[in-house]
C-alpha positions as CSV (number, residue, x, y, z in Angstrom):
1,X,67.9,24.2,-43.2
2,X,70.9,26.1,-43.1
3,X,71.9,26.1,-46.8
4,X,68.2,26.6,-47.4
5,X,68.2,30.3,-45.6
6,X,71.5,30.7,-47.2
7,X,70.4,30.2,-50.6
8,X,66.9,32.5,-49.4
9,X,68.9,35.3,-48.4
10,X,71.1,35.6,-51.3
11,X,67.7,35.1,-54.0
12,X,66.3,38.1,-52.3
13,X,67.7,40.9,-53.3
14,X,67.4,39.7,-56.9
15,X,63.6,39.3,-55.8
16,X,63.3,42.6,-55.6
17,X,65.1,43.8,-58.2
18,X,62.8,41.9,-60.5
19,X,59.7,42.8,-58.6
20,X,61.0,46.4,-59.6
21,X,61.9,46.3,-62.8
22,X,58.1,44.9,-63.6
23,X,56.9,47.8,-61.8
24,X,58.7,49.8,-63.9
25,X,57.4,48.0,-67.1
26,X,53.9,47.9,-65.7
27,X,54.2,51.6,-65.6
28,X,55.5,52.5,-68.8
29,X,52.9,50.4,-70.3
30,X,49.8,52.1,-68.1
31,X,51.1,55.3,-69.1
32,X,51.2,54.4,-72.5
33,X,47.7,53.1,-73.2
34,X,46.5,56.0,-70.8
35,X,47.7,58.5,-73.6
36,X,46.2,56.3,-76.4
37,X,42.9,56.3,-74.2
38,X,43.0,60.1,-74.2
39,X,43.6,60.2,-77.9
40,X,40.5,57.5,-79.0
41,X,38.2,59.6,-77.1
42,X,39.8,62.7,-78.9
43,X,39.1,61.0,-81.9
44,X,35.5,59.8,-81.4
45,X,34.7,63.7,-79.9
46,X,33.7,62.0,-76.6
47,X,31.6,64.7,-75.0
48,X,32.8,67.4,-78.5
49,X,35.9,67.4,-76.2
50,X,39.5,67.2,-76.3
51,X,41.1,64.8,-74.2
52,X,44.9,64.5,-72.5
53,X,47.5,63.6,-70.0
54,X,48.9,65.4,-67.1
55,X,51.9,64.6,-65.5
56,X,52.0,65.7,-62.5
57,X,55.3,65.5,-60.4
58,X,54.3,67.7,-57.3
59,X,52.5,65.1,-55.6
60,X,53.6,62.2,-53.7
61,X,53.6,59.9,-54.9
62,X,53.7,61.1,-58.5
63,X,50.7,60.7,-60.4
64,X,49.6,60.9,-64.2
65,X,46.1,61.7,-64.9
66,X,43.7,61.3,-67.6
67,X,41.5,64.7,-68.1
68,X,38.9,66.4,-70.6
69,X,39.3,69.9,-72.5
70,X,41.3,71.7,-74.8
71,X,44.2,72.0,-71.7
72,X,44.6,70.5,-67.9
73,X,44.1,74.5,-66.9
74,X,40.5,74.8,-68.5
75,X,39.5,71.0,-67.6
76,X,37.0,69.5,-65.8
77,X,37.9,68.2,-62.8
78,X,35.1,66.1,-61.9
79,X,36.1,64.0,-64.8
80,X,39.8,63.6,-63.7
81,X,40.9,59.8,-64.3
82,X,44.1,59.9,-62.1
83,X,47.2,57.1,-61.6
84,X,49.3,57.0,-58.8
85,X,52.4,55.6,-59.3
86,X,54.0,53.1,-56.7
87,X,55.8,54.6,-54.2
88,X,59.7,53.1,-55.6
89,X,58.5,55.2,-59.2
90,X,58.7,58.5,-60.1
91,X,58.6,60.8,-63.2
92,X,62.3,61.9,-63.9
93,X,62.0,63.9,-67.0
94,X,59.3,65.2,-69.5
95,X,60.0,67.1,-72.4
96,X,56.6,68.1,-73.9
97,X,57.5,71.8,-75.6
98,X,57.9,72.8,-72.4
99,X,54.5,71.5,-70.9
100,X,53.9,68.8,-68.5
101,X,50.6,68.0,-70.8
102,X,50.1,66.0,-73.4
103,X,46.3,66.8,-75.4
104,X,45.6,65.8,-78.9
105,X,43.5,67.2,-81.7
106,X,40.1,66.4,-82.7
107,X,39.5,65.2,-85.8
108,X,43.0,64.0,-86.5
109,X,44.2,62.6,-83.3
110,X,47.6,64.9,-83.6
111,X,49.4,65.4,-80.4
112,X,49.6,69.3,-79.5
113,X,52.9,68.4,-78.5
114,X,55.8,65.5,-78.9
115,X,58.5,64.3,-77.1
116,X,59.3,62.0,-74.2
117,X,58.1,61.3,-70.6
118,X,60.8,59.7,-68.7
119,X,59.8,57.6,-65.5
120,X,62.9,55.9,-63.0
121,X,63.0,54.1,-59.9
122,X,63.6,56.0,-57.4
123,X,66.1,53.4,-55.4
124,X,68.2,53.0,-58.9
125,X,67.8,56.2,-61.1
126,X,69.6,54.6,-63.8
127,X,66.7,52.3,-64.1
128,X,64.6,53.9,-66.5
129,X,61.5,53.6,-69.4
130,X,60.9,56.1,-71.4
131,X,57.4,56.4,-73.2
132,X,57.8,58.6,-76.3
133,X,55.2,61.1,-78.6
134,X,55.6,61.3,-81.8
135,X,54.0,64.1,-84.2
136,X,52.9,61.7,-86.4
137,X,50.3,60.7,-83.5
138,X,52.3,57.0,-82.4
139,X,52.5,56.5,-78.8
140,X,55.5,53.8,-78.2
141,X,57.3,52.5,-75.2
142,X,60.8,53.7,-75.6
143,X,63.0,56.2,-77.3
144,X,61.9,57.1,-81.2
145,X,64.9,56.3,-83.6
146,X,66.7,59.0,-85.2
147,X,66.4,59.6,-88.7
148,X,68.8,59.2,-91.2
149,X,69.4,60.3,-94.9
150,X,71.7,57.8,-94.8
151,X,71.2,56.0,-98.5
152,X,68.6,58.6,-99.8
153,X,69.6,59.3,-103.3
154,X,69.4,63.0,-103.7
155,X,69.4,65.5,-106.7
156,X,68.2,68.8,-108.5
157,X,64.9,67.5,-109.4
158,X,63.4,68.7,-106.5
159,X,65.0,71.8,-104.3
160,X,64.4,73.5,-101.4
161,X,65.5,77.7,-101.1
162,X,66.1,79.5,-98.3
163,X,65.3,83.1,-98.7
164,X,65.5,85.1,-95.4
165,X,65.5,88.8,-94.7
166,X,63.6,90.3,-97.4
167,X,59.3,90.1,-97.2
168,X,57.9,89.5,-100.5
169,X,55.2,91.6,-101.9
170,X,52.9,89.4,-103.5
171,X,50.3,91.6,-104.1
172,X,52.9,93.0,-106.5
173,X,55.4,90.9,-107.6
174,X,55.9,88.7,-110.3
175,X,58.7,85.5,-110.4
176,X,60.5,85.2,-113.8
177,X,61.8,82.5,-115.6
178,X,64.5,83.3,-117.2
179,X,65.8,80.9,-120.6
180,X,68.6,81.3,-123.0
181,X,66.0,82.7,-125.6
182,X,63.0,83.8,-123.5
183,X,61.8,84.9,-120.0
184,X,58.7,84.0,-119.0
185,X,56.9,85.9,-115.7
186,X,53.6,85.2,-113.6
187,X,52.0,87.0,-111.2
188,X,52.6,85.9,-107.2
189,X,48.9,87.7,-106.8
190,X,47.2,85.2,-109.2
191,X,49.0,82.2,-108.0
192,X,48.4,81.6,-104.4
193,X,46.7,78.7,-102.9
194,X,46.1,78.3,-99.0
195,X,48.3,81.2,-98.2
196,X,51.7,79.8,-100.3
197,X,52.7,80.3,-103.7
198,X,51.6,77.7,-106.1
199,X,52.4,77.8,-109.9
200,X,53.5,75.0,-112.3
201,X,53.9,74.8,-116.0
202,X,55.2,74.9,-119.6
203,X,57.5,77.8,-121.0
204,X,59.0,76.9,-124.7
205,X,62.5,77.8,-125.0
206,X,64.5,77.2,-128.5
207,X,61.6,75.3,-129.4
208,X,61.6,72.7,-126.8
209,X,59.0,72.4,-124.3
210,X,60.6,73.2,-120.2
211,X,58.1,71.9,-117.0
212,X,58.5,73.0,-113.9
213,X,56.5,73.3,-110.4
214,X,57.5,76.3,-108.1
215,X,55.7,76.9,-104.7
216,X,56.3,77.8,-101.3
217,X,56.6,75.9,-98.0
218,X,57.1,79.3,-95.6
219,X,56.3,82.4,-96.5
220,X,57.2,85.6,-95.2
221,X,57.3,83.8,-91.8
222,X,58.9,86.2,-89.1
223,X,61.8,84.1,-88.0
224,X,62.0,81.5,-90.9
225,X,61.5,83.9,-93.6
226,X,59.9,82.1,-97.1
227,X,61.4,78.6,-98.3
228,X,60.9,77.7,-102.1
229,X,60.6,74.7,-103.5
230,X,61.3,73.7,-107.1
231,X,60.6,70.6,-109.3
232,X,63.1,70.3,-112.2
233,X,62.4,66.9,-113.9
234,X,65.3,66.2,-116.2
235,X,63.8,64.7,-118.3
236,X,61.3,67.5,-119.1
237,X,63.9,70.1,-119.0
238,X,67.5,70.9,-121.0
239,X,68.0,74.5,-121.0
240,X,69.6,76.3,-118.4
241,X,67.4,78.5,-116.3
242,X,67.6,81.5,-113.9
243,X,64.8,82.7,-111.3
244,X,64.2,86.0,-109.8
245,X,61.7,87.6,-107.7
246,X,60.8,90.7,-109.8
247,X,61.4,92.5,-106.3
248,X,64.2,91.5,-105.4
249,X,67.3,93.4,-107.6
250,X,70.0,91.8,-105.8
251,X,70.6,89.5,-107.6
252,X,68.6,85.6,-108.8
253,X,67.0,83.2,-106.4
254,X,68.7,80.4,-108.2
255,X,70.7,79.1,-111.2
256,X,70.5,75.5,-113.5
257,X,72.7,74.6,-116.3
258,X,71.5,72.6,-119.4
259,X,72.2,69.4,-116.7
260,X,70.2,70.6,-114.1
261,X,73.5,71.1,-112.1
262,X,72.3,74.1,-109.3
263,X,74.0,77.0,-108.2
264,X,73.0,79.0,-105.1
265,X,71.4,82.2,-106.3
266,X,73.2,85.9,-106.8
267,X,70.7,87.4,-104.3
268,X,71.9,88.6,-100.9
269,X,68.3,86.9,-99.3
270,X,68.9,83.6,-101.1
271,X,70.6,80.9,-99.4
272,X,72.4,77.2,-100.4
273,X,70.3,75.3,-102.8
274,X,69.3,72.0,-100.4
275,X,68.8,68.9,-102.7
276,X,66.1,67.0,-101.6
């Protein structure tokens, strides 16, 4: 009997250590399908509503609940779906933009805003799960992996501008392609789609035919400024090539040799050529 309460009292702290972790797991897991609750009712417009999670470390114990509208301010709270946590859980971290919310859009599911919600227990704060948003709409237990460019082949075929401190007027201005032989221009006014620039085409120079795609990701944004992109196939171009913004006289947005090899443009607004 005596080796029997020997061997009890040593199994239970490890009892309970257990017992807590699977709280802890039970928890991230809850909180989890909670948020993908929130978004399938998002999705199927349950009540022409948008639907989210608060998380709400102020009351004791912590809680996380399940509401209806466009934000856990304007909700209704008759509709409130709320979780306590057990009392050896808390909420340690959440990094939501800034918000303690997480809502999603209607018709696309897309959270309003990503990141992570971290919950511990409270008697080992090094015991951790993490639940994690992501922008692309996935709800997953854990932290999201990095990405890497690590092995992505990149080249001039398709690059990104920076161009930042200078608005463009594109009521206005024209960009010009400019060939060993010919420059070619079109108007930014009559080549705008959804609010960006948009133009792609042929230009002949020394008899051979050069394609290319230029358009805009930003523009004119007030902190970021406008980024261009340009397609450069190689193997529907071989003539070098300069662009300029007909506004800008500075300098040229960017520069290609016969090889397609880039260099960053002469303009003080444009910035390093990034390969993509």
């Amino acid at each position: 009997m005596g080796i029997i309460a020997i061997f009890l009292t040593m199994s239970i702290p490890q009892l309970r250590s257990f017992q807590s972790s699977s709280r802890l797991e039970n928890v991230g897991r809850e909180a989890v399908s909670a948020l993908r609750l929130a978004q399938n009712k998002t999705l199927a417009s349950e009540g022409a509503s948008q639907y989210g999670v608060y998380f709400d470390t102020a009351s004791s114990p912590n809680r996380y609940i399940l509401f209806e509208g466009e934000s856990y301010a304007a909700r209704d709270p008759a509709k409130d779906e709320a979780a306590e946590l057990p009392q050896t859980i808390e909420i340690s971290a959440i990094s939501l933009g800034g918000e303690s919310e997480a809502v999603f859009s209607r018709l696309t599911g897309d959270p309003e805003a990503v990141g992570t919600v971290v919950f511990r227990q409270v008697a080992d704060p090094a015991s951790t799960k993490t639940v994690t948003i992501l922008a692309s709409g996935a709800i997953q237990e854990g932290t999201a992996p990095v990405p890497s460019d690590a092995g992505r082949v990149t080249d001039s075929r398709h690059v990104h501008v920076p161009y930042v401190g200078r608005n463009i007027d594109t009521a206005t201005e024209s960009v010009r392609l400019v060939f060993p032989d010919t420059t070619f221009s079109f108007a930014i006014s009559d080549n705008m789609r959804d609010g960006q620039i948009f133009w792609e085409g042929d230009v002949v120079s020394q008899g051979e035919t050069q394609h290319l795609k230029i358009h805009t990701h930003l523009l004119n944004d007030v902190a970021q400024g406008t980024l261009f992109s340009v397609h450069r196939s190689r193997d529907l171009n071989s003539k070098p090539l300069e662009i300029e913004l007909s506004g800008d006289v500075t300098g040229n947005l960017i520069s290609y040799d016969a090889a397609g090899i880039t260099t960053q443009g002469t303009s003080i607004y444009a910035g390093t050529p990034e390969l993509q």
